[in-house]
Structures are given as structure tokens and as C-alpha cells.
C-alpha positions as CSV (number, residue, x, y, z in Angstrom):
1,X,105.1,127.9,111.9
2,X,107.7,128.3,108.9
3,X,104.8,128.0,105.8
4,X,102.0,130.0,107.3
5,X,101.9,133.6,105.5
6,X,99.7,136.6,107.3
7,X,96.8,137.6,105.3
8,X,97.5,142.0,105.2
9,X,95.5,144.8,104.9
10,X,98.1,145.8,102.0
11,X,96.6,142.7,100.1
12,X,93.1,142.9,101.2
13,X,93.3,146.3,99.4
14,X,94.6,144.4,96.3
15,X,91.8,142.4,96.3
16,X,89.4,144.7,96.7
17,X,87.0,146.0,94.0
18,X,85.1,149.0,95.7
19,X,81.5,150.4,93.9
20,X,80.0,153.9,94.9
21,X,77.1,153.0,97.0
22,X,78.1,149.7,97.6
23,X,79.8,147.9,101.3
24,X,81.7,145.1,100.4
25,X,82.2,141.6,102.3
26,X,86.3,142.3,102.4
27,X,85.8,145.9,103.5
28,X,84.0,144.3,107.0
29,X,86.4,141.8,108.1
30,X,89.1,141.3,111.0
31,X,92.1,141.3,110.0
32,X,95.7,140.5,112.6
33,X,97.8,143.6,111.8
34,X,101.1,141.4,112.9
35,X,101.6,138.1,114.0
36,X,102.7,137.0,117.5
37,X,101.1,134.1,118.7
38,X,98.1,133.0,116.9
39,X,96.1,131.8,120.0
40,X,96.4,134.8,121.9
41,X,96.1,137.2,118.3
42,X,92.6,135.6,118.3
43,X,91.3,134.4,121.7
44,X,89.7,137.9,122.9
45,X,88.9,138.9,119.1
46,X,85.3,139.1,118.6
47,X,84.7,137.0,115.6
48,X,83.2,133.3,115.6
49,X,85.1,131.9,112.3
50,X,88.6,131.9,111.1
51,X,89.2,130.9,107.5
52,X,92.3,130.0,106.3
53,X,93.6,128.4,102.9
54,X,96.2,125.6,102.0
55,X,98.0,126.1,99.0
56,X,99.2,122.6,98.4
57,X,98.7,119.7,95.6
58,X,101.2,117.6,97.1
59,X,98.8,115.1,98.7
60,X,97.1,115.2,95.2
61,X,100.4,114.3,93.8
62,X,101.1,111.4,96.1
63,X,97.2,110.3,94.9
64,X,98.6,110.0,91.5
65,X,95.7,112.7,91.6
66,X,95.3,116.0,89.0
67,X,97.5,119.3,90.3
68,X,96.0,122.3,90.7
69,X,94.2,122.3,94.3
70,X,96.4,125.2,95.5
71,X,95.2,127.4,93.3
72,X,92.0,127.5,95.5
73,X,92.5,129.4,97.8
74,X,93.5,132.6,95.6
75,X,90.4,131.9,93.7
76,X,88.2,132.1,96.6
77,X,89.6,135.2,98.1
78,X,88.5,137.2,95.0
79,X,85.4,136.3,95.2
80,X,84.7,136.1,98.7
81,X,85.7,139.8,99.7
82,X,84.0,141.3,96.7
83,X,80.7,139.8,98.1
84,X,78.2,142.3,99.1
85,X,78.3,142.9,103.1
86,X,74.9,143.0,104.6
87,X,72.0,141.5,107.0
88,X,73.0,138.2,105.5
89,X,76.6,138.0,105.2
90,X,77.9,138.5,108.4
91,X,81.6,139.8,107.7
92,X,81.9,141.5,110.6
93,X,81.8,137.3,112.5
94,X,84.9,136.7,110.3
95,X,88.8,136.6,110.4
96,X,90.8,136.1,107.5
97,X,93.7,134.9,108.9
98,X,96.3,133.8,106.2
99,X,97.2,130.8,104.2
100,X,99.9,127.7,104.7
101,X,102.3,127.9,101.6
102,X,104.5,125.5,100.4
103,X,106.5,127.4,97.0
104,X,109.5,125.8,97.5
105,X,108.8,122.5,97.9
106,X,106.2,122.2,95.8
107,X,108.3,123.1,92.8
108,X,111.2,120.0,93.8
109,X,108.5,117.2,94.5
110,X,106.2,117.8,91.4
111,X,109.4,117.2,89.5
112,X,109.9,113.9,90.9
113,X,108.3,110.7,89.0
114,X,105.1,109.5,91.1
115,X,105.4,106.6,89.3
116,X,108.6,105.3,90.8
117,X,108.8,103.8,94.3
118,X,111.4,106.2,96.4
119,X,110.2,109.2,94.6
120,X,106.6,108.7,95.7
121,X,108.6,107.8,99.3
122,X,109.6,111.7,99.6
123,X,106.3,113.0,98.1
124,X,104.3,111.1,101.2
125,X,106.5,112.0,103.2
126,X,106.3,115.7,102.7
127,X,102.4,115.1,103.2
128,X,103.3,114.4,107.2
129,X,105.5,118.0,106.9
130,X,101.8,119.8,105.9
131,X,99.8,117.6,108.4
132,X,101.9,118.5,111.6
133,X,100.9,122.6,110.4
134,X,97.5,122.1,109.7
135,X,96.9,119.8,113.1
136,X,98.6,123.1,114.5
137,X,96.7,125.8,112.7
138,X,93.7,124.1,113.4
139,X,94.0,123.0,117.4
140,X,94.7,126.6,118.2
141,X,92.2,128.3,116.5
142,X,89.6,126.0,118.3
143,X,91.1,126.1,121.4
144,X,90.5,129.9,121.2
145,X,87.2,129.3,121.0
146,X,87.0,130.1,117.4
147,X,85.6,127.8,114.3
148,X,88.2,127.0,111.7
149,X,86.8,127.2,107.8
150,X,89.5,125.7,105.8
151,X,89.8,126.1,102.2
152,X,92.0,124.6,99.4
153,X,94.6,122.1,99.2
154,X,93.9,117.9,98.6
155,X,91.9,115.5,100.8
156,X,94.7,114.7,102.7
157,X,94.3,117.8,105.0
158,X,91.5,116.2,106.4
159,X,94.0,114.3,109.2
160,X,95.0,118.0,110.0
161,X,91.8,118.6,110.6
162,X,90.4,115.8,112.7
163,X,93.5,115.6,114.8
164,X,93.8,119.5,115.3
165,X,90.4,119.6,116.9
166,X,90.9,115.8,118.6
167,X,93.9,117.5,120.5
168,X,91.9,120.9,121.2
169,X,88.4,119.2,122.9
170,X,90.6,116.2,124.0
171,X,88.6,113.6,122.2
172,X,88.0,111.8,119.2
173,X,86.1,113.6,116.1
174,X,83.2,112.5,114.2
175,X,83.0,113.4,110.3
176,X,80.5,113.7,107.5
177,X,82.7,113.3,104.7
178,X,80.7,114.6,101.3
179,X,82.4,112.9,98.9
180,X,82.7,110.5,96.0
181,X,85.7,108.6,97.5
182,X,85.7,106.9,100.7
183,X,89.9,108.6,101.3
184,X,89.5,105.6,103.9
185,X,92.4,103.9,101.7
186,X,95.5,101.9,103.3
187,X,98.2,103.2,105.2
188,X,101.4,103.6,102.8
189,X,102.3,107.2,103.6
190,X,100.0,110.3,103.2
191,X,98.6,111.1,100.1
192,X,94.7,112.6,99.5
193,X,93.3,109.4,99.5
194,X,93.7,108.5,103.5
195,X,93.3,110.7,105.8
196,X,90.8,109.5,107.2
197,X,92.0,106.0,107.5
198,X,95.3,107.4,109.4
199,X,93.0,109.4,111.6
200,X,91.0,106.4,112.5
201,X,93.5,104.5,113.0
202,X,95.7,107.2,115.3
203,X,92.4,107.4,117.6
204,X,91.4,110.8,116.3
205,X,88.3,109.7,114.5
206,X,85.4,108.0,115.8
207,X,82.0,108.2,113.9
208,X,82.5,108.7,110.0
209,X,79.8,109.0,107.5
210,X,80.7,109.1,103.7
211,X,77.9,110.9,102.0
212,X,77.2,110.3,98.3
213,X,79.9,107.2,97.5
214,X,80.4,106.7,93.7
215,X,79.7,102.9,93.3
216,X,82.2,102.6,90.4
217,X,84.8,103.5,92.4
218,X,85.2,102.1,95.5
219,X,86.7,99.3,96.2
220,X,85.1,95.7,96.8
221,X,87.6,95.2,100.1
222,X,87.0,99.0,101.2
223,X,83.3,97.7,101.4
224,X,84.0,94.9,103.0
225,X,86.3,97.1,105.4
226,X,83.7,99.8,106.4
227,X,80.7,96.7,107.1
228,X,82.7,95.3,109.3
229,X,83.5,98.4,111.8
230,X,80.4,99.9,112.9
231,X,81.5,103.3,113.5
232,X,81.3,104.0,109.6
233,X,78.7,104.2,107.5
234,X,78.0,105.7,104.2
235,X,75.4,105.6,101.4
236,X,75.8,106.1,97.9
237,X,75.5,108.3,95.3
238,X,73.5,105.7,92.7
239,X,70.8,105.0,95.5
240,X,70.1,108.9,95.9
241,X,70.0,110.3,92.8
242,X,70.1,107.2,89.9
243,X,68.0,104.1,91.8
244,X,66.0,106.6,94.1
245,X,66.2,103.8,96.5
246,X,66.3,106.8,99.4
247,X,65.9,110.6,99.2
248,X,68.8,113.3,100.1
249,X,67.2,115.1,103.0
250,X,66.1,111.8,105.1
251,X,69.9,110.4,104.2
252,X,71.4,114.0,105.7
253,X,69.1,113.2,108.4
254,X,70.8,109.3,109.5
255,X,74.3,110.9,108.6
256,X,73.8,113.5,111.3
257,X,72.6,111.1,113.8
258,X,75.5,108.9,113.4
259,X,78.0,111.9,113.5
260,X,76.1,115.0,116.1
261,X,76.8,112.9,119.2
262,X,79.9,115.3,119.8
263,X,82.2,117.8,118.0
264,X,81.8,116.8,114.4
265,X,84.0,118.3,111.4
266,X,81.9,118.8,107.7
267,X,84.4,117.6,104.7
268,X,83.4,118.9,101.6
269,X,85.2,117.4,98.5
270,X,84.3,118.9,95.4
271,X,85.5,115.9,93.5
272,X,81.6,115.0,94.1
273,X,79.9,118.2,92.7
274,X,79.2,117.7,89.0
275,X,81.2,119.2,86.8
276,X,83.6,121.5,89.4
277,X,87.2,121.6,88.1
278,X,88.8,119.1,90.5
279,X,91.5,116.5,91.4
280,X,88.9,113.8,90.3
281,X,86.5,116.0,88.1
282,X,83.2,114.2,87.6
283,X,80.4,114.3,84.9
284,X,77.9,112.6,87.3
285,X,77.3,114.2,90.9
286,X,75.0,116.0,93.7
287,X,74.6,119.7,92.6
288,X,75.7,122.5,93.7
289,X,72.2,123.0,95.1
290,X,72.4,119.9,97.2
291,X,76.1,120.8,98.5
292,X,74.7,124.5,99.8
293,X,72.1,122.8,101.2
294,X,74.2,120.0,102.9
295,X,76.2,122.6,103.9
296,X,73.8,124.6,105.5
297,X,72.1,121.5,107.3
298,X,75.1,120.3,109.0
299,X,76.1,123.9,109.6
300,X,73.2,124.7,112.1
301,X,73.9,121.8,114.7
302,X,75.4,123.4,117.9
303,X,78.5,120.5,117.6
304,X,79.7,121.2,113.8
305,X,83.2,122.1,114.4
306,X,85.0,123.0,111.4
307,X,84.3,123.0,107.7
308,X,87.0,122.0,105.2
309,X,86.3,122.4,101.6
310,X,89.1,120.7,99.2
311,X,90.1,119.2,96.2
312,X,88.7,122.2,94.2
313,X,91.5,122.7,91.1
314,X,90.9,126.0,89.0
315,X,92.4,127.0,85.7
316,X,92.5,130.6,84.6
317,X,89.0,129.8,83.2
318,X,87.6,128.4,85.5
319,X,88.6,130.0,88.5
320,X,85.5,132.6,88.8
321,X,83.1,129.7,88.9
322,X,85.1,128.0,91.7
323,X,85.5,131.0,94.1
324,X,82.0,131.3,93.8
325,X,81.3,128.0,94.9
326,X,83.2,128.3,97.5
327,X,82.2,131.9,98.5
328,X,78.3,130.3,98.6
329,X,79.8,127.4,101.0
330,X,81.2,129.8,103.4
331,X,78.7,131.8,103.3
332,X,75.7,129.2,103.8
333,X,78.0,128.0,106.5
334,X,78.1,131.3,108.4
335,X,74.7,131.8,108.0
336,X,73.3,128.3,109.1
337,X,75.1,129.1,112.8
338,X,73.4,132.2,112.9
339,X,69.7,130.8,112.2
């Protein structure tokens, strides 16, 4: 895999902000000294998680969406090893395996005018470059037994996801999608706003449940379009939090149902957490109270396969705030499978 980048002790280190007295999260996890071959690097390692970033926009791009999603991942990492490591944190059930990179190619196709036809051709077409890795990435570590957390990058690296574990159980996925947007969009070549749509469509994805759809922005024939196939459903934001029409833990409740039949994946987009810096930042959304406890909910069902958190965008400012919202996902995550 030509973009995947080992995550080293020599940068670990660089991370790393020790205190006397103190054991820190980073100073307790597995690390692979050299790479080989991934499955067989982690089959017989005794952790339970493998998280691993994306450091892409691209998808984003070809969304006509707002840059700045692969600056994630570095975010997070400063945070989440400077955690303290305890009863609760579990660092020692943890690999931190590396990150997919895309430099190069980043550079040329953010240069290129999204707003013209053939230029928007190569962007989307790029996007089916990062899906073939992260479908990779993602089938082995669960083959080995292993649960992938997945940090960074655009919405599009949800087909990744879905197909990664399809191929590895030999079925199709269900989702719970937490998220503002249905990315259920049509088929024009991959961008962040259908992936799921493609992985429907490809026979990945069977049950999906949207969780927390912003009325004003969906679509009247993307309605239309999830009524009439009964293995999607959704409810919206507006009848949770503005109408009060239904209440958040009861809704969590009917989303698992539709989704804990077999292996599910847990999509959290941070495009529907007021306020995070995002692709599609919003002024109105669940809290980050509601997304830890989402998180944690799903988290504890014996089937929940992956977890995927995306779409977060950073600036220099606001990076802090991010990797910690991230850092409390993870961790809530970790700690829901152990309860």
C-alpha cells in the first residue's frame, strides 16, 4: 500500500509530553516496530483496536466542500497520547498503526477548478485511488480479529469502510450514520457526499440509519428516495432537539434495532456537532454531550464493528478543541466495549 506511512516510536516520542508522576496514554500503546504485512504484524498482537488516520480533503474537494479534514488526524494524535493512562483508558487495548497520506496528490488536484466539468472528473476519480486503500486497510485489520477506529479525512471514506469489513465477514454492513447529511447522494464519481449511496448500491450496505438529518438540507427527492426503500431510515434533527416530537435516547434505541441485526459500522460526522470546525460547520446541532453519549451507546453492542470519525477540519486555533473531541470519542468508544 503506496500512501500508508508507519506510525514510529521516533514520533511517538515527538509527541510525547511526559510529567513527573504522571503515566501517559502514548507511553502505553502498541506500537509495529517495522512493517511487513499488516495482517500478520497484528493478528497475534494482543490489542482489541487499531486506529488509524486519513489525511485527505479530496473527497471534500470533489463535495465542493471546505479543505481542511486532513489536518485531523495530527490534531488528534496530540491530544490523544498526552491523555492520562489509567483504570479507564485502556492504552494498553490499543495500536496506533499509522496514517494513509496523500502529499502529492493533494497539492495537483486542489489546484484544479472544482467548478469545471473534467477537472472535477480527475478529483472524483482520485477519490476511487483512496477508497481501494482504505477498503484495504480496513478488511485486514478486521480480518485479524481487530476493530478499526478511523480518524480524519471526508465522508467519503465511509465506502472504505463498509466495503473493507463487507469483504472481511463476507456480508453486507449495516450503519448508523450520525450526521446532518444523508451522503446518500447520486452516483457521479466519489466525492464526500456518497458513499453510502455507492456502497448500497455495490451490495456492501444493507441496513442504514441517518441519525439527526438537518431538514433544511436535504433534498425533497432524497426523501422521497429513502421512503421508498425500507432498509433506510433516519429521523431528524428538528424533531429531537427543536419540535421535541421524540426524545434522543428512545431514537438511539429504534436506530440500533434497525442496524444491531449483524456487524454494524458507527459514522460519526462532525459536520452535525454544533460549532466543531468542519467541512460543513454548523451553528445548530446535537452536543458534544449527545455525540459521547451516542458514541458510547452504540459502542457497547457486541456487533459494532468499526468507528469512523470524519469531516473534522482544524485551523491552528482550533486544533486543540478538535483533538479533544476526538480523543473523548475514542475513548468513550474503548471504554463502552469494556463495560
Amino acid at each position: 500500500m503506496n500512501h500508508f506511512i508507519l506510525f514510529t516510536e521516533k514520533e511517538k516520542q515527538e509527541f510525547l509530553k511526559k510529567r513527573k508522576d504522571e503515566s501517559k496514554f502514548g507511553e502505553h500503546i502498541q506500537l509495529i516496530p517495522n512493517l511487513t504485512n499488516i495482517y500478520d504484524d497484528i493478528v497475534n498482537l494482543d490489542v482489541d483496536y487499531v486506529i488509524f488516520g486519513i489525511k485527505e480533503d479530496i473527497g471534500v474537494y470533489g463535495n465542493h466542500g471546505r479543505t481542511g479534514t486532513y489536518k485531523a488526524w495530527d490534531a488528534t494524535l496530540k491530544i490523544l497520547l498526552n491523555i492520562q493512562s489509567n483504570a479507564f483508558t485502556l492504552a494498553k487495548r490499543v495500536l496506533v498503526l499509522g496514517h494513509l497520506q496523500y502529499n502529492e496528490q493533494r497539492e495537483s488536484l486542489l489546484n484544479l477548478d472544482n467548478s469545471k466539468k473534467k477537472d472535477l472528473h480527475k478529483i472524483r476519480s482520485f477519490v476511487e485511488i483512496i477508497d481501494k486503500d482504505v477498503t484495504c486497510l480496513v478488511s485486514t485489520i478486521v480480518k485479524a480479529g481487530k476493530i478499526p477506529i478511523v480518524i480524519g479525512g471526508g465522508h467519503n471514506n465511509a465506502y472504505g469502510n463498509i466495503k473493507g469489513c463487507a469483504l472481511a465477514h463476507n456480508e453486507r454492513m449495516n450503519v448508523v450514520n450520525f450526521d446532518a447529511h444523508t451522503d446518500f447522494r447520486a452516483e457521479e464519481g466519489r466525492h464526500s457526499g456518497n458513499g453510502f449511496s455507492y456502497a448500497y448500491a455495490e451490495g456492501f450496505l444493507k441496513n442504514y440509519f441517518v441519525f439527526g438529518l438537518h431538514e433544511n438540507y436535504t433534498s425533497e427527492a432524497l426523501l422521497k428516495k429513502m421512503k421508498k426503500v425500507k432498509s433506510i431510515k433516519y429521523n431528524t434533527y428538528e424533531s429531537i432537539e427543536v419540535r421535541n416530537d421524540v426524545d434522543f435516547k428512545p431514537e438511539m434505541k429504534s436506530a440500533l434495532d434497525h442496524v444491531s441485526d449483524k456487524h454494524f459500522g458507527i459514522e460519526i460526522d462532525c459536520d452535525a456537532i454544533e460549532n466543531i470546525p468542519s467541512s460543513a460547520k454548523t451553528p445548530s446541532g446535537f452536543s458534544i454531550k449527545q455525540a459521547r453519549q451516542f458514541v458510547n451507546y452504540f459502542g457497547k453492542h457486541s456487533n459494532a464493528t468499526y468507528l469512523h470519525i470524519c469531516e473534522a477540519a482544524p485551523t491552528k486555533k482550533t486544533a486543540t478543541k478538535v483533538g479533544k473531541l476526538i480523543t473523548y470519542l475514542i475513548t468513550d468508544f474503548i471504554r463502552a466495549n469494556d463495560n
